[in-house]
N, C-alpha and C positions, 0 to 999 in steps of 0.2 A: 269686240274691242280689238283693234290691230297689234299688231306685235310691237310696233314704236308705242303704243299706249299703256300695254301691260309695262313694258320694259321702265316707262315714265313714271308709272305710278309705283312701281318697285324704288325707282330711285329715291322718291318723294318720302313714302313711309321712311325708309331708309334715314334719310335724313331728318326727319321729324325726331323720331325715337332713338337714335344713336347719333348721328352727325351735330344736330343741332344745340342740343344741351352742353356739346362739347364748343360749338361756337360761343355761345353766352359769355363763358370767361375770357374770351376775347372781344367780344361784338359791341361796336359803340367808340373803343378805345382810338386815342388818339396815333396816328398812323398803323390804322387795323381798315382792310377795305370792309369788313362786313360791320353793320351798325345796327341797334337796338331796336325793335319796335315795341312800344307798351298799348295793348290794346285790353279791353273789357270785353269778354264774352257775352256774345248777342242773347244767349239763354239763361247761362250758369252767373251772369254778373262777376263771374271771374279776375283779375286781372292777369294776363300773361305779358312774355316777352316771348319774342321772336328776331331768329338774327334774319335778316335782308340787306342786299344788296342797294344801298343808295346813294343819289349821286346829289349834290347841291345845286340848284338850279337858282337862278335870280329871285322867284315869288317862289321857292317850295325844296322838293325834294322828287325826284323821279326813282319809283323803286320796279325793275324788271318783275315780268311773271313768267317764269321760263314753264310753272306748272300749271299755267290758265288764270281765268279767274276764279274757281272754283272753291280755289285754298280756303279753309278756315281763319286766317289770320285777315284776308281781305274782306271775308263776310262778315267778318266784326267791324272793322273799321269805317267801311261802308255804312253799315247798320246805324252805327254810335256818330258818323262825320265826325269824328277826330283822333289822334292819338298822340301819343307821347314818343321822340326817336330820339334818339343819342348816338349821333354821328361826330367823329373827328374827336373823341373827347367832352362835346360840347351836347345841353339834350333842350330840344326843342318841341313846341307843340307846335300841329300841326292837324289840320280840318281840310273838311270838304275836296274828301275824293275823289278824282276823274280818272276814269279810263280812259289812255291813250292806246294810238297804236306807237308802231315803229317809226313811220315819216315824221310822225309828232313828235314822240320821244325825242329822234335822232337831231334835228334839228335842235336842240336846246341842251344836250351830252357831249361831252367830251369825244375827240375825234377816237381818242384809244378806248373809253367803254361803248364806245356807239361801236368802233368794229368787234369788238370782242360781242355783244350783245347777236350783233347778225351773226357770228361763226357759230353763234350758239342755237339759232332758230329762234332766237326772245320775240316774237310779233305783239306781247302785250308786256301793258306799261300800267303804272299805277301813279298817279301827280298826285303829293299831297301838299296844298300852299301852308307858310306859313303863318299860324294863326295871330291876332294881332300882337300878344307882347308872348313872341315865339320864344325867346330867349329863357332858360328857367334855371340856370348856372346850379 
């Protein structure tokens, strides 16, 4: 494994175990950039939350993968086609997951998280549309 991979996966647990539990009590909230994902573990039938980064797009939501597709929160989601997100204050369902790249992604993002996303190396994306009565107040 390279030294940018080790370095990446450090930052990743990093965040899972310490950063992210500490997002939660912010994530979702209305004018907070990081938002909620509720997903169902593919093995354990679990339910978790996970804070990500998502953007609102016209049919969905575009959430970056700055750690691949790899993550645990995606191979659920994936797994299940749908989950539950709480962006802006507001928490919507939301199905059938596609992987984008960057051209895709960028194209349909804001001109300020499209560039912040390339300073960062993000080349994957994750589109989830909204499911049909997305709204769940």
């Amino acid at each position: 494994m390279a030294i940018n991979g080790m370095i990446r996966d450090a930052v990743r647990t990093f965040n899972k175990h310490v950063l992210n539990p500490a997002m939660l009590l912010l994530a979702g909230r209305k004018y907070w950039y990081a938002a909620a994902l509720r997903h169902t573990g593919r093995r354990s039938g679990k339910v978790y939350t996970t804070p990500v980064v998502a953007e609102r797009v016209t049919d969905g939501v575009i959430v970056p993968l700055p750690y691949g597709t790899g993550v645990d929160w995606l191979r659920n989601v994936v797994a299940s086609g749908e989950a539950t997100i709480t962006v802006g204050g507001r928490t919507y369902s939301v199905a059938d997951p596609q992987l984008i790249d960057a051209e895709t992604a960028g194209s349909q993002l804001s001109a300020r998280r499209r560039r912040a996303f390339e300073r960062f190396g993000v080349d994957s994306f994750v589109k989830l549309r909204w499911a049909e009565q997305h709204e769940q107040q």
